[in-house]
N, C-alpha and C positions, 0 to 999 in steps of 0.2 A: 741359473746353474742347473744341469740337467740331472737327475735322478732317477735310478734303474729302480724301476718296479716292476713286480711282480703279480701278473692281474689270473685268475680265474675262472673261467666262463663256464654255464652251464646248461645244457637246455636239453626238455622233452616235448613239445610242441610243436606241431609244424615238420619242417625240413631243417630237422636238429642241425645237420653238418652247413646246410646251408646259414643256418643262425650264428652260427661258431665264425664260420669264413666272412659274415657280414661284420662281425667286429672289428678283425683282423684290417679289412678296408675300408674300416670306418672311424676306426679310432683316430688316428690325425683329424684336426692337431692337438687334442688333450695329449695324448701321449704317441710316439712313433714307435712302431711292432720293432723288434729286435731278432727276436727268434720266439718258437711255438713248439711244444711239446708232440707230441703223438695225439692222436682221440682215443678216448677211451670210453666205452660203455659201460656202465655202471648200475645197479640197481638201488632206487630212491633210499632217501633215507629220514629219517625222521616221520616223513608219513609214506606209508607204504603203498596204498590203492592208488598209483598214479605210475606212468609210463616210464622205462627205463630211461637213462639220462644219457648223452653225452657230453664227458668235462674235457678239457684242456685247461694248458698254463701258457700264457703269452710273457715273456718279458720284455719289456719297452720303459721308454726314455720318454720323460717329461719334466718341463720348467714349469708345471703346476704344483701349486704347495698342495698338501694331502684334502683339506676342503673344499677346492677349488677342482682338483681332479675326482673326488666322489659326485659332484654334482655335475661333472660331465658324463661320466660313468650313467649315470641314473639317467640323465636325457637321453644317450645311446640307446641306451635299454627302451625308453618310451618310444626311440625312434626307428627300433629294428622290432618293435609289436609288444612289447611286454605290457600286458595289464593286470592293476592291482589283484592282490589273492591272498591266499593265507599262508600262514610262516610253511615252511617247506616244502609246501604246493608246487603243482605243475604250473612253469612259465615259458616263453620262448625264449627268453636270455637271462641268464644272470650271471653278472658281472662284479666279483667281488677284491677288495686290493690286498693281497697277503700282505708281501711285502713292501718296504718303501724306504729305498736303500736299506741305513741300520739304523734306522731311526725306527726311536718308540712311538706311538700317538695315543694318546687318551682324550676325547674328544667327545662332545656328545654326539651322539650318533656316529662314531666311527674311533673303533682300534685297531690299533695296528701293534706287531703283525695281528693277523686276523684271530680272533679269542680264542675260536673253535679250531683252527687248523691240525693241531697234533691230534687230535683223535677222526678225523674224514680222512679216510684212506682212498676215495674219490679226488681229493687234490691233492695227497702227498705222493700219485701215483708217478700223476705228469710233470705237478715239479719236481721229483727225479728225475726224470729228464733231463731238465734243466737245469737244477742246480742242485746235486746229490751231495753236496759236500758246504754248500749253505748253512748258517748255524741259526738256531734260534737262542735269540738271546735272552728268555726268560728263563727256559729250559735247560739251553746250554748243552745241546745236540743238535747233532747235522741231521737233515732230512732223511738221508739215509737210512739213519739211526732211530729216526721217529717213525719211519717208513716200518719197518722191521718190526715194532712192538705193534702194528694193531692191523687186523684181519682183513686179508685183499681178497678173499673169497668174490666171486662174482664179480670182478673187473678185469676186463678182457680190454687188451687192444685194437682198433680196427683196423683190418688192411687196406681202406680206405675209407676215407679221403686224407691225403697226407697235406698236412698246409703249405698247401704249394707256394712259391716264392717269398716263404719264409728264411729258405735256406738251401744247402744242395745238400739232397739225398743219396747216400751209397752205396751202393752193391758190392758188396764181394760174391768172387765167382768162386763156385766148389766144381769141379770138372773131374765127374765119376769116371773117365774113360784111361784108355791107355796109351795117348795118341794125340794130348792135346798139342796143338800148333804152339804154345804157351810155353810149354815145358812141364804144366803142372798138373796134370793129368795125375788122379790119385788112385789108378790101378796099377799095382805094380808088379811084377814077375815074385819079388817079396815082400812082405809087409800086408795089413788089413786095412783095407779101405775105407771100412766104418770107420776106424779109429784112426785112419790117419786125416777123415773128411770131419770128423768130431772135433776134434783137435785142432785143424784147420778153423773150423768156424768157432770153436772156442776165441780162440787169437781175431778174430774177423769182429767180434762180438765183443769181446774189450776193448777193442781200438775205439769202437763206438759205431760200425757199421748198422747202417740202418734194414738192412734186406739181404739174403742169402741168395744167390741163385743156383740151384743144382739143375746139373748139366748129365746124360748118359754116353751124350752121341757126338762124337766131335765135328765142327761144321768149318777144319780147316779146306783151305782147296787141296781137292784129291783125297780128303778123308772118303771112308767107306760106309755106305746106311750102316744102321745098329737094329737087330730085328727089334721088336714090340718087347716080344718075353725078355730079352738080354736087357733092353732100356729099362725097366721095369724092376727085373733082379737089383740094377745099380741102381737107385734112387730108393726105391720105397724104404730100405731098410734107414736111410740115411734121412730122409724127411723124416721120419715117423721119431725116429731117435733125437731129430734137430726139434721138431715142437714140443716135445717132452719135455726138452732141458733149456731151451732158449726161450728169452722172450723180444724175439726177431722177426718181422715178416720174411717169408721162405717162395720163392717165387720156382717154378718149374720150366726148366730153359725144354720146350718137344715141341714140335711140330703134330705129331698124335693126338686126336683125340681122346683115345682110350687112355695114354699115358698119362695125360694132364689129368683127366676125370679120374684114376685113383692114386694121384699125386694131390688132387686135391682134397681127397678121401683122409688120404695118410697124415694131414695137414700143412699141405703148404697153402699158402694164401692167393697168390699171383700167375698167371701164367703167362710165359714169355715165348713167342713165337718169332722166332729166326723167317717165316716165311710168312709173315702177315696174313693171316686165315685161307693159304692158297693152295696150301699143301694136302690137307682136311679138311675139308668144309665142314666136318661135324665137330668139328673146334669150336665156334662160333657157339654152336648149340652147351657145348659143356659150358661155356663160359658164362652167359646168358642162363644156363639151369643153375649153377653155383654161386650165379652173382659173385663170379672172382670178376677181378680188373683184368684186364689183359694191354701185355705188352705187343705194340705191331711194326714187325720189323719189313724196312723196305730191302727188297734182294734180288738183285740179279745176275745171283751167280749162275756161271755153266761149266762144266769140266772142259769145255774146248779152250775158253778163256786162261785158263789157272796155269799159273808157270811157277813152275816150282824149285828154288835152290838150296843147296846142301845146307850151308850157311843161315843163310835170310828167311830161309821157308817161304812161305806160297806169298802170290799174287796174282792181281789180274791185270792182263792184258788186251787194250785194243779194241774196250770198254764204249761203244760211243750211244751217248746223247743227244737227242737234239737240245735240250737247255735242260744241263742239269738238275737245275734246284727247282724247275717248273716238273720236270719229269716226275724227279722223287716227290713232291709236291702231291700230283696228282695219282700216281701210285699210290702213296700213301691215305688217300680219301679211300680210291676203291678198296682197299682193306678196312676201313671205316664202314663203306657201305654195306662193307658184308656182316663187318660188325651187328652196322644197325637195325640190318634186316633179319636176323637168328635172335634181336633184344636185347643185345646186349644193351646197356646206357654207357650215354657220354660220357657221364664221370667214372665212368670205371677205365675208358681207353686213354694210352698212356702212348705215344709214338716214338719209335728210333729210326734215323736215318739210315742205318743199315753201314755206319762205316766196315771197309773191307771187306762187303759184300757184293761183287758185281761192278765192282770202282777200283779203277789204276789206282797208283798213288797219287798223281796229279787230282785224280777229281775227288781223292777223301780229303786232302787237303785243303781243298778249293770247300768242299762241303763241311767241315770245321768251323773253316771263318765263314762261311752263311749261313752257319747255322739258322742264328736270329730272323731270319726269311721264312723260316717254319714257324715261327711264334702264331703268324699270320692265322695259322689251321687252326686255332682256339684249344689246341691241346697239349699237358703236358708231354716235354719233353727227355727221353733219355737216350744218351750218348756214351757208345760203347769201344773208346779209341785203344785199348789200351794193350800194351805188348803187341797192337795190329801191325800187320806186314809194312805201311806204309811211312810207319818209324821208321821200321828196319833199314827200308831200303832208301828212306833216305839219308839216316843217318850214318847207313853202312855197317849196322850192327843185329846181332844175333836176338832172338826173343828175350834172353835173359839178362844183358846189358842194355834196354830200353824203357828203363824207368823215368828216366830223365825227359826221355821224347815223350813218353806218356805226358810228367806232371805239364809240361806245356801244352799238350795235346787238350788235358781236362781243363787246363789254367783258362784257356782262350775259349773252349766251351762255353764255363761257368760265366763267360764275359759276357757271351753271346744269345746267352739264353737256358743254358739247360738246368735240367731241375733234379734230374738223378746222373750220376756217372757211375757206368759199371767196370769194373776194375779189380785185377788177381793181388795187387799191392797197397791192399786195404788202410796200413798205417801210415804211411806216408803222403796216399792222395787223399785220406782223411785232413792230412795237415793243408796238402795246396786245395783242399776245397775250403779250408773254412779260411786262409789265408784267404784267398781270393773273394770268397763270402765278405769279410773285412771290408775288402775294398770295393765291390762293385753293388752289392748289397750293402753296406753299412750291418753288418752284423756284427758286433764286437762277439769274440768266444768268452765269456768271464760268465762267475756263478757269482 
């Protein structure tokens, strides 16, 4: 009979994030990952003169009784480098079992849930994440609730490494402009833009979105550049205000390097490039100085191409290839390579095929279902279908009736491979990613 546990991890040694992701793929078959919190950084505790930590919460499924999965647990740990120390010491993993289903366990050498857990705000951080509404049954409060009485001082999230193919990650889009191809452009002849982009990502951030993207400059076809200062004006006020109140990764959709570098100033975490480091080459440089991640978009758009309707809004035309998914393929390296050469690291680049960029409909459809041909490139993946023209026009409908073509847009994505879906209809493709998680991940949504 299978039982949802709730496991721990913890490590300052070594290539911390690398030790966290070694469990993740190493835990079968004592127990199979389900889903994985956020990382977070944390400063030690119980003994202090030793290197900051980073914790995560894994929940996963095992048919080991609770003595039988601790002493796998402990071999793991011997087998991903941990050696004997002293009680709260610096290790490269540690592996502890909060929970175990609702069962109690008193045991030598093991209880369950874990003694300590209500008072480390170091693991009541990430199991909120995952299970905020989990009760402890000695106590007789939800995590939440335990969360809330004891001090998170000095635990910060990272904006990377997110546990990848633990689940699909989301974006909601915030679009500072007044002009988006979307409809949802949040400058408006009346009303305030902070507070109607506040607002907006308020609702983006309940649903359970994982990352924000703000946008200044619209990148429909036949939109118009946005100078520096005016991109600049839109955003910073609206980051600065989103890291204050959220605890969200905040990604900056410019092509600028000056924009991104005091977008990342302001706090946002991410940068996402609509033109895969081609457009500035001192992009490369901010990214690699800020150690952000960056997103690299394949794009070949031209205003010769773009045809635009009353109705359906833009598209391209007449787009040709020699082999599509080779082409974007290899495009997308050389934005890597430029990546690589300014320093940026591996793990920081995050790759999008660029749907609706320089692709009829025929070939963003075609690039959909191949997605999984890019897994090949050793990089996370993110796919950005959503409200794109090639709903539109296939389905014959306008930007604001193509939710529907979206959720299959992202459905058959998340099949295919991708790892973030960026999206203006945060609660509902929140639902077909994790429906879809369900079934092609085995990710059950339950706390």
């Amino acid at each position: 009979m299978k039982t949802t546990v709730y496991l721990a991890l913890g490590s300052n040694l070594g290539d911390r994030a690398a030790n966290l992701r070694a469990v993740w793929q190493n835990l079968a078959p004592a127990a199979r990952p389900a889903a994985a919190s956020r990382v977070y950084e944390t400063p030690p505790w119980g003994y202090t003169d030793q290197p900051a930590f980073l914790n995560q919460v894994i929940r996963a499924e095992t048919d080991l009784p609770p003595l039988e999965l601790l002493a796998a647990l402990k071999q793991l740990e011997t087998q991903l480098g941990r050696v004997p120390g002293f009680r709260n010491g610096p290790r490269a993993i540690d592996i502890d079992i909060l929970f175990y289903g609702d069962q109690v366990v008193e045991m030598a050498g093991l209880s369950i849930p874990h003694p300590r857990l209500a008072e480390r705000a170091f693991v009541l951080v990430p199991l909120a994440d995952l299970a905020p509404d989990l009760r402890h049954p000695f106590l007789d409060r939800s995590i939440r609730q335990l969360l809330d009485s004891v001090d998170q001082s000095g635990i910060h999230g990272l904006p990377y490494p997110l546990p990848w193919g633990s689940r699909t990650f989301v974006m909601g889009v915030l679009n500072l402009t007044p002009d988006s191809f979307s409809g949802d452009g949040l400058i408006q002849p009346t009303g305030d833009p902070l507070h109607a982009a506040l607002e907006q990502a308020r609702r983006f951030a309940a649903a359970g979105a994982d990352i924000l993207d703000v946008g200044g400059e619209s990148t429909r076809p036949g939109s118009q550049p946005v100078g520096e200062s005016e991109e600049l004006e839109r955003v910073l006020p609206v980051i600065r205000a989103l890291a204050a109140e959220l605890d969200v990764l905040i990604s900056i959709d410019t092509y600028k390097a000056s924009v991104a570098e005091q977008a990342l100033q302001a706090g946002a975490d991410w940068i996402n490039d609509v033109w895969g480091l081609r457009a500035d080459p001192r992009l490369a440089e901010v990214a690699a100085r800020q150690g952000a991640p960056v997103i690299l978009m394949h794009n070949r758009s031209r205003p010769a191409d773009a045809e635009v309707q009353a109705r359906l809004g833009g598209r391209y035309v007449g787009v040709q290839y020699e082999n599509l998914l080779e082409d974007v393929a290899h495009e997308l390296m050389q934005s890597v390579a430029l990546a690589r050469s300014a320093g940026v690291l591996d793990g920081h680049i995050i790759l999008d095929p660029g749907i609706g960029f320089g692709k009829t409909v025929e070939q963003n459809l075609e690039l959909v279902d191949r997605l999984g041909e890019l897994r090949g490139l050793g990089f996370p993946i993110l796919l950005g279908p959503s409200r794109k023209g090639f709903i539109g026009y296939t389905l014959n409908l306008p930007p604001d009736q193509r939710v529907e073509g979206t959720a299959a847009a992202v459905a058959v994505g998340i099949a295919r491979g991708a790892d973030i879906v960026r999206v203006h209809d945060v609660e509902p493709m929140l639902r077909v990613a994790r429906m879809t998680d369900a079934i092609v991940r085995r990710v059950a949504q339950k706390s």
